[in-house]
C-alpha positions in Angstrom: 18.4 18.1 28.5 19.1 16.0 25.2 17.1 17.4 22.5 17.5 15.0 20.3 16.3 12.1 22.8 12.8 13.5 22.5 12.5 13.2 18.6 10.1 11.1 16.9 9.2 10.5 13.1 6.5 12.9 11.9 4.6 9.9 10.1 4.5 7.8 13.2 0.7 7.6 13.0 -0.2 7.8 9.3 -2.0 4.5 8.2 -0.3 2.0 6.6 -1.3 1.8 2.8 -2.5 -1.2 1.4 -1.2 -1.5 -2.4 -0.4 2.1 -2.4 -3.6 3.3 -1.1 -5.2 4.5 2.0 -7.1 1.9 4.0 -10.6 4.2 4.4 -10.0 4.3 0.2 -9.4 0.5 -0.1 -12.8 -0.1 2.1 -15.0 2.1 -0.1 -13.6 0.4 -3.3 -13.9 -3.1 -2.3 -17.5 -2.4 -0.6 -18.5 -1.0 -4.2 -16.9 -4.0 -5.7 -19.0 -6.4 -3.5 -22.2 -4.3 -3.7 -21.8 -4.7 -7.8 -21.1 -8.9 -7.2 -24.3 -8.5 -5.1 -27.0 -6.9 -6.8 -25.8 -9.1 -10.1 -24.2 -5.2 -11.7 -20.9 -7.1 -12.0 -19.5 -4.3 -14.5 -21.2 -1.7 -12.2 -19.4 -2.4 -8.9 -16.2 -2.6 -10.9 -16.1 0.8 -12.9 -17.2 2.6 -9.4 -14.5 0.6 -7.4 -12.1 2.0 -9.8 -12.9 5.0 -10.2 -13.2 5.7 -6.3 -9.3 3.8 -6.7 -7.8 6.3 -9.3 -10.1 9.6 -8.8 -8.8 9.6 -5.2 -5.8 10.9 -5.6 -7.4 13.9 -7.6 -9.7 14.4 -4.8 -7.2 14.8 -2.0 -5.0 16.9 -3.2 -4.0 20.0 -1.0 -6.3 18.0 2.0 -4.8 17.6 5.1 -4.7 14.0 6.5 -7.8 13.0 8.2 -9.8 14.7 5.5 -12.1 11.9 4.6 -12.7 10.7 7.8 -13.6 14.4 8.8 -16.3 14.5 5.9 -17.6 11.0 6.6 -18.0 12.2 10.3 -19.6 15.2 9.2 -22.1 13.1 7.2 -23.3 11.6 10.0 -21.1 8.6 10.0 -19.8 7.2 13.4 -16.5 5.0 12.1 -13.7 6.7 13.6 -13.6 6.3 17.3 -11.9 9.3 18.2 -14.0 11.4 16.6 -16.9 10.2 19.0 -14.5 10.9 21.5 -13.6 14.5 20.8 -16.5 16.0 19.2 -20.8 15.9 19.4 -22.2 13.9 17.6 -22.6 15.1 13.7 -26.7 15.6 13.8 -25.5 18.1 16.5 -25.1 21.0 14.2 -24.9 23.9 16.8 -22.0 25.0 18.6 -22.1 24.7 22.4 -20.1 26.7 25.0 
């Protein structure tokens, strides 16, 4: 058996960035952004999209991939379909066996 015939890149499945940041990180900024344009707080949605931009990469640091959409699942947000696949929902707090 050839070893090296069942090999695949260890990044096969890692989202692809958009200008050097994550997609679920581009979303939130751009949705703050357009919330600001919105509610007429122009100067508003622009310092929160930016910091959500730059503070980002302080806040994952040591996280394992999938972090934020762990903690947005745990929040009670259904936006990653596998999550709803694998798991209860996130108002079910108790473990079942």
């Amino acid at each position: 058996m050839d070893q090296q015939s069942h090999v695949f890149a260890s990044g096969l499945e890692a989202p692809i960035p958009i200008m050097f940041w994550e997609p679920m990180e581009f979303i939130m900024a751009i949705s703050l952004m357009g919330f600001g344009i919105v509610i007429n707080l122009w100067l508003f949605g622009m310092v929160s999209g930016t910091c959500v931009l730059l503070g980002s990469r302080y806040l994952k640091r040591g996280t394992k991939p999938g972090a934020t959409q762990h903690l947005f699942w745990s929040m009670g947000l259904l936006m990653d379909p596998p999550l709803k696949n694998k798991f209860p929902a996130p108002w079910i707090r108790d473990f079942t066996e």
